[in-house]
C-alpha positions as CSV (number, residue, x, y, z in Angstrom):
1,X,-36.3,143.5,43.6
2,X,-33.3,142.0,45.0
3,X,-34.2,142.8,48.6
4,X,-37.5,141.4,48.2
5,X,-36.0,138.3,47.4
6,X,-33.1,138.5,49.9
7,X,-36.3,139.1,52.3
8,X,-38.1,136.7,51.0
9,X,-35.2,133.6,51.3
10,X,-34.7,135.3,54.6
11,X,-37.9,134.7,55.7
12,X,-38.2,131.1,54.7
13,X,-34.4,130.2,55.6
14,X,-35.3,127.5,58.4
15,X,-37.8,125.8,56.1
16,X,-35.3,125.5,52.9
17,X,-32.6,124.3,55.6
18,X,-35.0,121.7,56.7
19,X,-36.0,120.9,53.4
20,X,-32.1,120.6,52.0
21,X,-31.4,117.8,55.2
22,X,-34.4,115.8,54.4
23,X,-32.8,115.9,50.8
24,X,-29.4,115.2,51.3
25,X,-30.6,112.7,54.0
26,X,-33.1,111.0,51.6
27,X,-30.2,110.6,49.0
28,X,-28.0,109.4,51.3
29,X,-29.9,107.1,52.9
30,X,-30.6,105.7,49.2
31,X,-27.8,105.6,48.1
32,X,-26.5,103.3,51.4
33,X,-29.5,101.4,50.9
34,X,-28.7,100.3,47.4
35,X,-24.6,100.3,48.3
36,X,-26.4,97.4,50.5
37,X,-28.7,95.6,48.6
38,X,-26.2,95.4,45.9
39,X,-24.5,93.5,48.9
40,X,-27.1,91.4,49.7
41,X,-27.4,90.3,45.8
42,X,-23.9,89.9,45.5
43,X,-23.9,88.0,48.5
44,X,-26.8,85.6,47.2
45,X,-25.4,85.1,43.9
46,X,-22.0,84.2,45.2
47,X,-23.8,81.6,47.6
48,X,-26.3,79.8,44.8
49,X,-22.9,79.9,42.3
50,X,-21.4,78.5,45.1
51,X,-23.9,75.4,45.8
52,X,-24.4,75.1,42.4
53,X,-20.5,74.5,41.6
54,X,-20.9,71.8,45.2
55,X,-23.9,70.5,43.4
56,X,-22.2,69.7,40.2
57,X,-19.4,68.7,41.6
58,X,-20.8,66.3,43.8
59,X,-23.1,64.8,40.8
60,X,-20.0,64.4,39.1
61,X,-18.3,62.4,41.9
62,X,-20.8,60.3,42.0
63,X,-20.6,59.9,38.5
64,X,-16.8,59.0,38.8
65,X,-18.1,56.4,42.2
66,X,-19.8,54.5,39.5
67,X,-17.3,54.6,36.6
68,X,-14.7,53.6,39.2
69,X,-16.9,50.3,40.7
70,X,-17.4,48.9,37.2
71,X,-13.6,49.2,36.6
72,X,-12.9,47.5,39.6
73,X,-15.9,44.5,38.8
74,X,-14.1,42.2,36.2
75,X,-11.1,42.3,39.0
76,X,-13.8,40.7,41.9
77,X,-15.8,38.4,39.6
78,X,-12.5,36.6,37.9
79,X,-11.5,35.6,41.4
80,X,-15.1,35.2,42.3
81,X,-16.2,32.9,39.6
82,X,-12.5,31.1,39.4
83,X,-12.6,30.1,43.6
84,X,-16.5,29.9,43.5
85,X,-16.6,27.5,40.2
86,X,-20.1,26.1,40.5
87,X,-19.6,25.5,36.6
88,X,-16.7,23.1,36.6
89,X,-18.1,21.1,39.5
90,X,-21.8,20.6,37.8
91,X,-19.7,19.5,34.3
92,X,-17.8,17.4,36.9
93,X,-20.9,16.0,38.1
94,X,-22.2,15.1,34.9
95,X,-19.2,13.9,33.1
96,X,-19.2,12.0,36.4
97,X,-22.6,10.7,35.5
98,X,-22.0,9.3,31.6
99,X,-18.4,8.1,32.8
100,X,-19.2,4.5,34.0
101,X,-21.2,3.7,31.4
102,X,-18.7,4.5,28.6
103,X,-16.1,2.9,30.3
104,X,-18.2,0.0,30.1
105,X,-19.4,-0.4,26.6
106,X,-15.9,0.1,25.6
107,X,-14.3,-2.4,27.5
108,X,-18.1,-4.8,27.4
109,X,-20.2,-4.8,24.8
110,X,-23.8,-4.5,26.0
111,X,-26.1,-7.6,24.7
112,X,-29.5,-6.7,23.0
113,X,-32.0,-7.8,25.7
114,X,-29.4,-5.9,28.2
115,X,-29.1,-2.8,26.0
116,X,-32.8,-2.2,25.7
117,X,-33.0,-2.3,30.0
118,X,-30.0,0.1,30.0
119,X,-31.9,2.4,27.5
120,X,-35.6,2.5,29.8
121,X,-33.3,3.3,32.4
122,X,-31.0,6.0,30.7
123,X,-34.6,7.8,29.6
124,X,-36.4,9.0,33.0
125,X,-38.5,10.9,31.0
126,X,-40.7,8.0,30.4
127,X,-40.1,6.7,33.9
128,X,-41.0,9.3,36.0
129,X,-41.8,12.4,34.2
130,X,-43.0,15.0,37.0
131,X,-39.0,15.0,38.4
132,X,-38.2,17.3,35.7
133,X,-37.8,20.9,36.4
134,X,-40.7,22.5,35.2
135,X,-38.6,25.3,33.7
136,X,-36.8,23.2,31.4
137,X,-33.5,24.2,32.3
138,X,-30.5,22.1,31.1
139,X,-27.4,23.9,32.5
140,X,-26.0,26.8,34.5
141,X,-23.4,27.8,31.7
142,X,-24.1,30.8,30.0
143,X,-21.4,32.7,27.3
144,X,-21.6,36.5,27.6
145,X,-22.8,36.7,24.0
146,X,-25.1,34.1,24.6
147,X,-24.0,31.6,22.3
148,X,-24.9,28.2,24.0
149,X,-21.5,26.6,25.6
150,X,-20.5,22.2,25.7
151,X,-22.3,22.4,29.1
152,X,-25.6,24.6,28.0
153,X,-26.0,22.4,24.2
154,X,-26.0,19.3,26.9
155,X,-29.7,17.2,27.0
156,X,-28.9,16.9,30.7
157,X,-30.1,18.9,33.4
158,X,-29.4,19.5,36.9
159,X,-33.1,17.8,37.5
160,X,-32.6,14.7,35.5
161,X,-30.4,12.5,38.0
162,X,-33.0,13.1,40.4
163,X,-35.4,11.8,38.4
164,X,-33.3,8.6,37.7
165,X,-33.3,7.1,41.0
166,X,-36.9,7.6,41.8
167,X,-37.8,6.1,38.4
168,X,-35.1,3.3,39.2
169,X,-36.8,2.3,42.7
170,X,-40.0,2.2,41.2
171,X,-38.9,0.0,38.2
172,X,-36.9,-2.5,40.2
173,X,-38.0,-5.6,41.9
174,X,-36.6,-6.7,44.9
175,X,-33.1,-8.9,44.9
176,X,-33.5,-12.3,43.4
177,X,-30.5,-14.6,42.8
178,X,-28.7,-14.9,39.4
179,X,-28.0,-17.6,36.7
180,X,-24.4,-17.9,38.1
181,X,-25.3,-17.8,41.6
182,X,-24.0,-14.3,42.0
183,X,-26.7,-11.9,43.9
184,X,-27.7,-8.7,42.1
185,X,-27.2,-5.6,43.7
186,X,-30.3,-4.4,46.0
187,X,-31.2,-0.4,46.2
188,X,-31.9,-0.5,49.5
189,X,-27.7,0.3,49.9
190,X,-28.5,3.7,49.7
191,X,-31.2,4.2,51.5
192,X,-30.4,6.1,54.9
193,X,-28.4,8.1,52.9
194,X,-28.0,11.8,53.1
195,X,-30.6,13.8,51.1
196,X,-28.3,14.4,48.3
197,X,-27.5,10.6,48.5
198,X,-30.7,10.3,46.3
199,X,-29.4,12.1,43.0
200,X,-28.0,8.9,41.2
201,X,-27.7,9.3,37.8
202,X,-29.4,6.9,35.1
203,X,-26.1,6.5,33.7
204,X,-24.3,4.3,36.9
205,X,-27.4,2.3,37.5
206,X,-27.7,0.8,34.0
207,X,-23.7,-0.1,33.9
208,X,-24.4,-1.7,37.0
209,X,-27.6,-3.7,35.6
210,X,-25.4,-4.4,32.8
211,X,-22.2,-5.4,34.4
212,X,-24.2,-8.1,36.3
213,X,-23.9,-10.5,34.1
214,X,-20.6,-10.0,32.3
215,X,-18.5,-9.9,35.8
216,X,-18.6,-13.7,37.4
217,X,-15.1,-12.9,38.8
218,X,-16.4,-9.9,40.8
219,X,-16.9,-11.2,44.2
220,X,-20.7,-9.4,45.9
221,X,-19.0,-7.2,48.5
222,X,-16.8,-5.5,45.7
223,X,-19.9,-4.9,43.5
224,X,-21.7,-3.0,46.9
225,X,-18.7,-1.7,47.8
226,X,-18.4,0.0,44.7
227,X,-21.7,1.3,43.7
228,X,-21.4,2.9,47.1
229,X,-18.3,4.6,46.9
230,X,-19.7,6.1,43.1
231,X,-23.3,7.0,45.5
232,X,-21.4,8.8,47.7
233,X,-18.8,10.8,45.2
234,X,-22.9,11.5,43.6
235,X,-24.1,12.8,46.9
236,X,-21.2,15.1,47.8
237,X,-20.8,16.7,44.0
238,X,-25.1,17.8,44.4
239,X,-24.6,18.6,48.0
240,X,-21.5,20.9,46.6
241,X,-23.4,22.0,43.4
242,X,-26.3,23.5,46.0
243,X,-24.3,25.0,48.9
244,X,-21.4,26.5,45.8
245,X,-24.3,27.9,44.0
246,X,-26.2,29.9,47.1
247,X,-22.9,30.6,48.6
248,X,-21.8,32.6,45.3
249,X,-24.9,33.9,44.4
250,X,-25.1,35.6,47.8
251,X,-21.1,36.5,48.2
252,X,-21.4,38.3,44.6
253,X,-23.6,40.4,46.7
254,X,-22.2,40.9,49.8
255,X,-18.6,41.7,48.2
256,X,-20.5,44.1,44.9
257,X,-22.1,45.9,47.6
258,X,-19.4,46.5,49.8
259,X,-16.8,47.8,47.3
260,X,-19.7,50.1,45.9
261,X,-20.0,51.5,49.7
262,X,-16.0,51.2,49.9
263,X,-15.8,53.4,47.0
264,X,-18.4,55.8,47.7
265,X,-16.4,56.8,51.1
266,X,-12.8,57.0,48.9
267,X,-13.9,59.0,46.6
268,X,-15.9,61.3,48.9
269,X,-13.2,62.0,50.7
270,X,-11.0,62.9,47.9
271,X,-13.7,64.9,46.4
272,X,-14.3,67.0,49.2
273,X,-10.2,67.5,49.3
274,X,-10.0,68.7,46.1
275,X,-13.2,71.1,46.7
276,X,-11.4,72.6,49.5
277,X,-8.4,73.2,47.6
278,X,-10.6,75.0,44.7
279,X,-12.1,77.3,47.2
280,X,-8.6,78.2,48.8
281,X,-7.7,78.4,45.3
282,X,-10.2,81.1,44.1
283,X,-9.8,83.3,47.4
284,X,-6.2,83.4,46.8
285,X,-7.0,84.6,43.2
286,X,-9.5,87.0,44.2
287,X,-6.7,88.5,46.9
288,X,-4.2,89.0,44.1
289,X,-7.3,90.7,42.0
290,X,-7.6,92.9,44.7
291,X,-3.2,93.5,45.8
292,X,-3.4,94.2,41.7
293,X,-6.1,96.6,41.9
294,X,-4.7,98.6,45.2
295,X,-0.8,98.6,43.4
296,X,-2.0,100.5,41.0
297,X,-4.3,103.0,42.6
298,X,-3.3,106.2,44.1
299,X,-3.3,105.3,47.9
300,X,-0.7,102.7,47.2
301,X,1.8,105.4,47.0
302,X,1.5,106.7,50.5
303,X,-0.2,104.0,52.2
304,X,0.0,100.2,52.5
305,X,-2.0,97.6,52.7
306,X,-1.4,94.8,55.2
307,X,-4.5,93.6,55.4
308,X,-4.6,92.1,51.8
309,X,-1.8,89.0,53.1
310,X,-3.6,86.8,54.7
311,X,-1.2,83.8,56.2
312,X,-3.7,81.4,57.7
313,X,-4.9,80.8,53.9
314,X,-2.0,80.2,53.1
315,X,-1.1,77.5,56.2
316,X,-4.6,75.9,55.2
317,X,-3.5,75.5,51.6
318,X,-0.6,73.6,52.3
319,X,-2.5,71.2,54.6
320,X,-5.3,70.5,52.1
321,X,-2.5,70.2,49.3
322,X,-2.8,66.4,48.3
323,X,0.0,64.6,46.1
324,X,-0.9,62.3,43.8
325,X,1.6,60.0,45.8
326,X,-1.5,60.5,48.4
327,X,-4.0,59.9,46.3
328,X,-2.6,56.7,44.3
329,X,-1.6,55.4,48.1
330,X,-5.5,56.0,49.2
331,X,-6.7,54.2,46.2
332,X,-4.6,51.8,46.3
333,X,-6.7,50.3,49.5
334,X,-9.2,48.5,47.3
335,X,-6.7,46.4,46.2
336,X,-7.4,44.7,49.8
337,X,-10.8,44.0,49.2
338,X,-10.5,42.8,45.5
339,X,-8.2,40.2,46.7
340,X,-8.7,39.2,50.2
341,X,-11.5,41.0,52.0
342,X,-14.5,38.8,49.7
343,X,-13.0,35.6,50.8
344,X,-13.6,36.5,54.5
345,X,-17.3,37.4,53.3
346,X,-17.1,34.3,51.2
347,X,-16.4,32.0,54.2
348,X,-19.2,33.8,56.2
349,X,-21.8,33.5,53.5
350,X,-20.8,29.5,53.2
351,X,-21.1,28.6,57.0
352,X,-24.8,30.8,57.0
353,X,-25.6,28.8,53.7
354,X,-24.6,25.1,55.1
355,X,-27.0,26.2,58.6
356,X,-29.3,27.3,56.5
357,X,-29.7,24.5,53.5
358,X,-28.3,21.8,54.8
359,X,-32.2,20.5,55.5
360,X,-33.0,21.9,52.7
361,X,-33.7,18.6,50.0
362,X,-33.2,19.6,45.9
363,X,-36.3,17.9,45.2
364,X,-38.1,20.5,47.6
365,X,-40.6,22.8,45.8
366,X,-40.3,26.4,47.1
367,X,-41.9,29.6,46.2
368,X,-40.3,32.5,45.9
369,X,-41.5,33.8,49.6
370,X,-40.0,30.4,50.9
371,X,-36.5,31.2,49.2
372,X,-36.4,34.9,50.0
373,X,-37.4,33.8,53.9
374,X,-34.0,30.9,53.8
375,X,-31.6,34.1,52.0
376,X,-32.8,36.6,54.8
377,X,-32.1,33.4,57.5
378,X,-28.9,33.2,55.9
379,X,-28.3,37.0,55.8
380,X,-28.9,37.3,59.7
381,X,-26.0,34.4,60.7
382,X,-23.9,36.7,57.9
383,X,-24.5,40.0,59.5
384,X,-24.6,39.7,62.9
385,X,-22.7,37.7,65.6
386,X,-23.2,36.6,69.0
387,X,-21.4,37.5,71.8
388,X,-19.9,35.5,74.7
389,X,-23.4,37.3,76.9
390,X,-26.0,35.6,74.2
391,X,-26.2,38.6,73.1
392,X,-26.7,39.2,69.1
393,X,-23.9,42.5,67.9
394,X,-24.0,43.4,64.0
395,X,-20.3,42.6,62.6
396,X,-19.0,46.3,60.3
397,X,-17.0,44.0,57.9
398,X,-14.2,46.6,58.7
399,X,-11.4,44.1,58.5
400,X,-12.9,42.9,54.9
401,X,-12.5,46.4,53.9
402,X,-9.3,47.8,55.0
403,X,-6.1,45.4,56.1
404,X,-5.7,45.3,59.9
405,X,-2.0,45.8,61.0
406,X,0.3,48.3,59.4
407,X,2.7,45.3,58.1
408,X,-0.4,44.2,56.0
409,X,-1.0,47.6,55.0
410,X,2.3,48.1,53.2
411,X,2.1,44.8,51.9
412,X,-1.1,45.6,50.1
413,X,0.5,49.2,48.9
414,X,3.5,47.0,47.5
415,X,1.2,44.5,45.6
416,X,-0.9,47.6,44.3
417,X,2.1,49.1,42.4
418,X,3.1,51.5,45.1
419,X,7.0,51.5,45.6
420,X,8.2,49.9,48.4
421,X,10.0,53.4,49.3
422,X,6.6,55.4,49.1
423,X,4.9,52.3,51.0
424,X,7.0,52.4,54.0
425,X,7.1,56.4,54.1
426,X,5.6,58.4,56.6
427,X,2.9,60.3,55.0
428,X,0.3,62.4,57.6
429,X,-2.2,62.9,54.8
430,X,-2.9,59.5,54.0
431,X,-3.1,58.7,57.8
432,X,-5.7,61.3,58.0
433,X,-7.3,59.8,55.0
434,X,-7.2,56.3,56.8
435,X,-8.2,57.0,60.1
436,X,-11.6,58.8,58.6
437,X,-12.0,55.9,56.4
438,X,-11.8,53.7,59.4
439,X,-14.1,56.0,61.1
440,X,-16.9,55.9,58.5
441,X,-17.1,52.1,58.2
442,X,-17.5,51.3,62.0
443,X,-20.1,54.4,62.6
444,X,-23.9,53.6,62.6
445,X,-24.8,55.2,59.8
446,X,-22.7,52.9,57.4
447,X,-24.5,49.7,59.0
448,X,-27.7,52.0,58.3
449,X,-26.4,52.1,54.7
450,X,-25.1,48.8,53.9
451,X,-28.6,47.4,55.3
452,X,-30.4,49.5,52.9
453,X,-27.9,48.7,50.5
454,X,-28.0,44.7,50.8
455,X,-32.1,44.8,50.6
456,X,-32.0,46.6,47.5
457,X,-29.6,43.9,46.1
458,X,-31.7,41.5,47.5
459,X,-34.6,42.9,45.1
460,X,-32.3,42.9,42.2
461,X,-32.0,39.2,43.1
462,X,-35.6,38.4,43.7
463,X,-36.8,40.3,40.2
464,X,-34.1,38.1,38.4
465,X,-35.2,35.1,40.2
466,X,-38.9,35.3,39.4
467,X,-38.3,36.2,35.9
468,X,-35.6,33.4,35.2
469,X,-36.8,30.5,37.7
470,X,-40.5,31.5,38.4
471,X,-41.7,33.2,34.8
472,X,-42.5,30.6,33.0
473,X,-45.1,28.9,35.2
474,X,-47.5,32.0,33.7
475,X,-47.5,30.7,30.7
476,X,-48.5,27.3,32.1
477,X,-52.1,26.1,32.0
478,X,-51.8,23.8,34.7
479,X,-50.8,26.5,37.3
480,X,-54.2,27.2,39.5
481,X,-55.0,30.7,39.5
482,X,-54.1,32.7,42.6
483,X,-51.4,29.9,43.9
484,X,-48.3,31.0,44.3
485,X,-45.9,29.3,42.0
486,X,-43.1,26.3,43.1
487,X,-40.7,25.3,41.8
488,X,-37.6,22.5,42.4
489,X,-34.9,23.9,44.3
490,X,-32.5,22.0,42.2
491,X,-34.2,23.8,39.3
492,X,-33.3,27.0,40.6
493,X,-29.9,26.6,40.5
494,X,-29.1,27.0,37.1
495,X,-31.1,30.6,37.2
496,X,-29.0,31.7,40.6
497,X,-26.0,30.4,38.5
498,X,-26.3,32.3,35.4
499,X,-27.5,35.6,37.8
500,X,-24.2,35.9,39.3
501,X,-22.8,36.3,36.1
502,X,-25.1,39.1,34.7
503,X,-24.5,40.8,38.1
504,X,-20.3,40.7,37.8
505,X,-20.6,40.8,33.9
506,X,-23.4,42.4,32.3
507,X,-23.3,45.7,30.8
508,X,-24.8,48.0,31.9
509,X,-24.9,46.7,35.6
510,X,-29.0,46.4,37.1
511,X,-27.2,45.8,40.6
512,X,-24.4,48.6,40.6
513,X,-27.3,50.7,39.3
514,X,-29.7,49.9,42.1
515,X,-26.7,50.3,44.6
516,X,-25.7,54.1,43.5
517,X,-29.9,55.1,43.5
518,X,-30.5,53.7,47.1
519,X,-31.3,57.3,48.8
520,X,-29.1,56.7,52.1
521,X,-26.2,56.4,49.9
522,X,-26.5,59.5,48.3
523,X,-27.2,60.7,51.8
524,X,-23.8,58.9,53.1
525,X,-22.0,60.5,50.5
526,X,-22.9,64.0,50.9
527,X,-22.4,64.1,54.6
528,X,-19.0,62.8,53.7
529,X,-18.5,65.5,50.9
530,X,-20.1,68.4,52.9
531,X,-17.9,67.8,56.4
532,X,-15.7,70.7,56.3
533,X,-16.5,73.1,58.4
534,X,-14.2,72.8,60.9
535,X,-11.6,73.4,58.5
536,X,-12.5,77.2,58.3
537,X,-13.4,77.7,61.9
């Protein structure tokens, strides 16, 4: 029996050979098959754990981006709204305006036929009613909890001393000689005049119809002399009412806009620092994980293992180490533009707004098309320059971002808290961090940025002007259907004015909002976080 089976394996020995190496080389080649594909899952779980940490780490930078602009806003708009003060000049202007006339009925009692002329000519309404604005708007004052301010509670408005003259050169007759011989003032001393020459107040003209009388000792030449210096002190205060209120509105812009973009690049780069050092950080833990695991195996005793110390981390750690001496120093650099870099757009947004306006009367009625065509006149003199070939060359507003010369540098570190010892120290990482920030700002695709970035303020401007300055003429009747509505340009001012303080002050921010979801930035900012590969090359 045992034969025939020693026979029978004999027989068949080359097939069950065969057999066994297709076996053993099936389970092998399985088993190396799954040794990889455990591999390649490892592999692809490492790399989506991996840009999911890069994902929510950059979300969460840019969640910091935004935190960190709105802590930085009440710091612009103070100096913003303190140099830029169209407030105190428009209470100026109208305190101004009722001045002459109180002086005089203190020191002059008004008679009664002289006090009912002075009262016709203190109500315009009655005179010429179409100068009003058509929004009703009495001031440019607005509290941030909305309770109405001395200015706001004012029966006033910005449209009212327009109305006064017109209604004035209608009512009056021409010169004619007085009981006393004295000849009455004429209102043809101000024509000629510059546009704003027209805004005269109700309030000057009736103490001058009222002084007439009273004043025998007041030679003629004084009395013109006079009422033309007050016509001209009129005509500069609306002429600085109108270029203080564009020239603000749009600098609140320019500068929010900037320090958003400013930020986005400081942060970035410190961002994508500190995500280097956390993936230095977890190698180096997983290489002690794995010296631990070999110290205590059996091969440890009679072989070593040189090829778990790896040096060049090690060197690579060091140089992505940041100090928080570093880091303060970096941040430290908005200080510049929080103090001095807005003036510098400042003065560029007031000579654009004086080319632009100057023509530009405040009894014009424009639509919102014709005031969005004068801001994008006054954006082009703003952003670009000419050169000494004719040429026109967009301007990178790098000096309004970062201080020029290393003197001015420390300077700003020393006003920013830094120690003068830590200020004047030679530090190669915040170099490093400087000359890429420098970098950034004068490449194209920050002007591609900060163009997006200005036309959706822009927007933000446009939606608050139509709903503060053009809404209510849809609730008029008299507006013809499918006409574009117009409105005063001096009735626009109070809505520009009390815009720039919603955009520096209001919580939560429409225009720091619209800033941070513009898609380029994003874009900007990931290219900026993600720029590390030569690092590990």
């Amino acid at each position: 029996m045992f034969d025939a089976l020693g026979n029978y394996l004999g027989e068949r020995r080359r097939g069950f050979s065969k057999a066994a190496a297709y076996v053993g080389g099936a389970y092998f080649v399985g088993r190396y098959v799954s040794a990889r594909l455990e591999d390649v899952r490892n592999t692809i779980v490492q790399e989506r754990s991996a840009r999911d940490n890069l994902r929510r780490r950059f979300d969460q930078n840019q969640q910091d981006i935004s935190f960190t602009a709105m802590a930085l806003l009440p710091t612009l708009g103070a100096h913003i709204l303190k140099d830029m003060d169209v407030e105190g000049v428009t209470q100026e202007l109208q305190s101004f305006s009722r001045s002459p006339k109180e002086r005089l009925e203190l020191q002059h009692p008004t008679a009664p036929s002289e006090s009912s002329v002075t009262s016709s000519m203190d109500n315009p309404r009655g005179l010429d009613a179409d100068m009003r604005s058509d929004n009703g708007s009495v001031s440019v004052i607005s509290s941030n909890d909305g309770a109405p301010t001395e200015l706001s509670a004012s029966s006033s408005s910005w449209v009212d001393p327009a109305s006064s003259l017109q209604s004035s050169q209608v009512s009056q007759a021409p010169p004619q000689p007085a009981i006393d011989g004295t000849t009455s003032v004429s209102p043809k001393s101000s024509v000629g005049v510059d546009l704003s020459d027209s805004m005269i107040t109700s309030s000057s003209m009736s103490s001058s119809a009222a002084s007439g009388p009273s004043h025998n000792a007041v030679s003629p030449d004084h009395n013109v002399d006079s009422r033309s210096a007050v016509t001209r002190s009129k005509a500069e205060l609306w002429r600085e009412v109108k270029m203080l209120t564009f020239t603000r509105t749009l600098t609140v812009i320019y500068s929010i806009t900037l320090l958003s973009l400013f930020t986005h690049i400081q942060l970035s780069v410190l961002g994508r620092s500190k995500y280097i050092q956390s993936l230095i950080q977890q190698e180096r833990d997983e290489r002690l994980r794995e010296q631990l695991e070999y110290s205590t195996s059996v091969y440890s005793l009679f072989w070593g293992d040189s090829s778990l110390e790896d040096t060049e981390t090690d060197i690579l750690e060091d140089s992505e180490t940041i100090s928080e001496e570093t880091e303060r120093k970096y941040l430290t650099l908005s200080w510049w533009i929080l103090h001095v870099g807005w003036k510098d757009v400042g003065e560029r947004v007031r000579r654009g707004v004086e080319e632009v306006f100057e023509g530009v009367s405040l009894k014009t009625k424009l639509s919102a098309a014709d005031l969005h065509r004068l801001i994008q006149d006054v954006r082009c003199r703003v952003e670009y320059e000419v050169t000494f070939e004719g040429k026109e060359r967009r301007i990178n507003f790098l000096s309004t971002l970062l201080p020029p010369t290393p003197e001015i540098l420390q300077h700003v570190l020393t006003q920013g808290g830094i120690p003068a010892r830590l200020a004047t120290a030679h530090d190669p990482k915040f170099d490093v961090f400087l000359d890429e920030t420098r970098s950034h700002i004068a490449s194209a695709s920050f002007d591609r940025v900060l163009e997006a970035c200005l036309d959706s303020a822009m927007g933000v401007l446009s939606r608050g002007v139509d709903k503060n300055v053009f809404g209510s003429h849809s609730e008029q009747e008299d507006v013809i259907p499918g006409q574009e509505p117009r409105e005063r340009l001096a009735a626009m001012l109070p809505g520009l004015a009390r815009w720039c303080h919603l955009a520096l002050e209001g919580l939560p921010n429409e225009l720091v909002d619209a800033l941070t979801d513009v898609r380029e930035v994003s874009a900007f900012s990931a290219i900026i976080y993600t720029s590390y590969d030569d690092r590990f090359r």
